[in-house]
LUMFIPA-157863 format. One record per residue (C-alpha): x, y, z; residue number from 1. Coordinates in Angstrom, 2 decimals. Layout:
BEGIN
+---------+---------+---------+-----+
!       x !       y !       z !   i !
+---------+---------+---------+-----+
!       X !       Y !       Z ! NUM !
...
+---------+---------+---------+-----+
//
This chain:
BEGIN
+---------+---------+---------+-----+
!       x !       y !       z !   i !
+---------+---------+---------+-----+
!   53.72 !   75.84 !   90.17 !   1 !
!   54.01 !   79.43 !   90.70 !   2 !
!   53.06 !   81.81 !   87.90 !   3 !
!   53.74 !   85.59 !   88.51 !   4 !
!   52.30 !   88.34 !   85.95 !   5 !
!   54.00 !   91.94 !   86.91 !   6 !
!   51.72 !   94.51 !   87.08 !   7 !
!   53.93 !   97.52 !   86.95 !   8 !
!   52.85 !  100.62 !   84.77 !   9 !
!   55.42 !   99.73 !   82.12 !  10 !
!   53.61 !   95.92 !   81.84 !  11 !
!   50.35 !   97.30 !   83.08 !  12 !
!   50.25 !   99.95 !   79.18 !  13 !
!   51.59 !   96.73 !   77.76 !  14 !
!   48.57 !   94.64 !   78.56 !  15 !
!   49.31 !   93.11 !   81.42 !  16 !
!   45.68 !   93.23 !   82.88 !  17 !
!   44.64 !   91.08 !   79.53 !  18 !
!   47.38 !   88.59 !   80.74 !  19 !
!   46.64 !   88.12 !   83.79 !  20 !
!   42.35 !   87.88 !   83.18 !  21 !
!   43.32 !   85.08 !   80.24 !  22 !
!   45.55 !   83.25 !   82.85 !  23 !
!   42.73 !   83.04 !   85.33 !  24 !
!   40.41 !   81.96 !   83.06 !  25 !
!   42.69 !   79.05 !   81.58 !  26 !
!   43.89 !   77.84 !   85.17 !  27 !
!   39.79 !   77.70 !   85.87 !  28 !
!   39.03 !   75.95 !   82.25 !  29 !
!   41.81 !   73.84 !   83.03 !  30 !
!   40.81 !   72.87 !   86.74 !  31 !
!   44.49 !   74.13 !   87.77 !  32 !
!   43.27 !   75.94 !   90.74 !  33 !
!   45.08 !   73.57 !   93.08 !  34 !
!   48.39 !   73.65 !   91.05 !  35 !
!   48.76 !   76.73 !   89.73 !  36 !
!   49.28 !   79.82 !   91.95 !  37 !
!   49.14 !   83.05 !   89.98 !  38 !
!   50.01 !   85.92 !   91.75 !  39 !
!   51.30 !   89.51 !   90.75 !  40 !
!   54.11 !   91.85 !   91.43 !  41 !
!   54.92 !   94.91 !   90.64 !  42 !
!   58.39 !   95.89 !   88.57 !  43 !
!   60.74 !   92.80 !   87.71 !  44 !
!   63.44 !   95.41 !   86.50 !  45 !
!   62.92 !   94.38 !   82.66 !  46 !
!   60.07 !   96.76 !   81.47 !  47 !
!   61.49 !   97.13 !   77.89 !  48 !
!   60.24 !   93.56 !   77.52 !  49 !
!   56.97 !   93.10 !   79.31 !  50 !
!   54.68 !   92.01 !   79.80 !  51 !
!   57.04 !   90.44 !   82.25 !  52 !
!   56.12 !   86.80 !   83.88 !  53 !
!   58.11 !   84.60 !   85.96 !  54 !
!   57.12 !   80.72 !   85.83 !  55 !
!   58.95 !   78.95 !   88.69 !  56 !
!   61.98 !   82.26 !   89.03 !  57 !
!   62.00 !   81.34 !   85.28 !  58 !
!   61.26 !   85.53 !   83.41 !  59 !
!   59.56 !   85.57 !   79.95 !  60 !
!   57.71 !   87.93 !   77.82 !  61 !
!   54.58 !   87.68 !   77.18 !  62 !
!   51.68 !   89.72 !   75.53 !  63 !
!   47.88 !   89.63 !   75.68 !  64 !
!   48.39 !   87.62 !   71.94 !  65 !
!   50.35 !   85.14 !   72.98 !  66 !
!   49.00 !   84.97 !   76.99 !  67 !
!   47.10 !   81.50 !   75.80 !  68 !
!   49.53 !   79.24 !   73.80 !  69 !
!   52.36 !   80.60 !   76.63 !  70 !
!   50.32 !   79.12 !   79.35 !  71 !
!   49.43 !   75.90 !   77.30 !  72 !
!   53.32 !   75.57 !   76.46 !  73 !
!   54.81 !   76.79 !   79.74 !  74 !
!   52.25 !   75.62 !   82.48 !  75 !
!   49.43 !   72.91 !   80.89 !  76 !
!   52.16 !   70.73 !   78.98 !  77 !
!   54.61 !   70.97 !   82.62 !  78 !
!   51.72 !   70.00 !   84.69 !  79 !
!   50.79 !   66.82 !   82.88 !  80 !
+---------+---------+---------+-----+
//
């Protein structure tokens, strides 16, 4: 599964950077490292809703609040 958390100036003031560190940290709680490739990009072209993140070419918005129960809905629950 591909996870990818834009890091673009627009997502980056939007917290981006939190994302990102909370997504690492749950893919290494969750011993995902071998199913789970997070990655980063710069601008996705929607920066009025960012933080932007793309599961699978699949875009959501997601904050530093809501970084954990996004990942346990949109990448733990899909992986089991």
């Amino acid at each position: 599964m591909k996870v990818t958390v834009c890091i673009g100036s627009s997502c980056h003031l939007k917290g981006s950077r939190q994302v990102v560190e909370e997504f690492q940290y749950l893919i290494a709680e969750n011993d995902l490292k071998d199913k789970v490739e997070l990655g980063g990009t710069f601008c996705m072209g929607n920066c009025q809703k960012g933080v932007c993140v793309t599961v699978d070419d699949k875009l959501y918005s997601v904050s530093p609040d809501t970084a954990k129960s996004f990942f346990e809905e949109n990448v733990i629950s899909k992986l089991k």
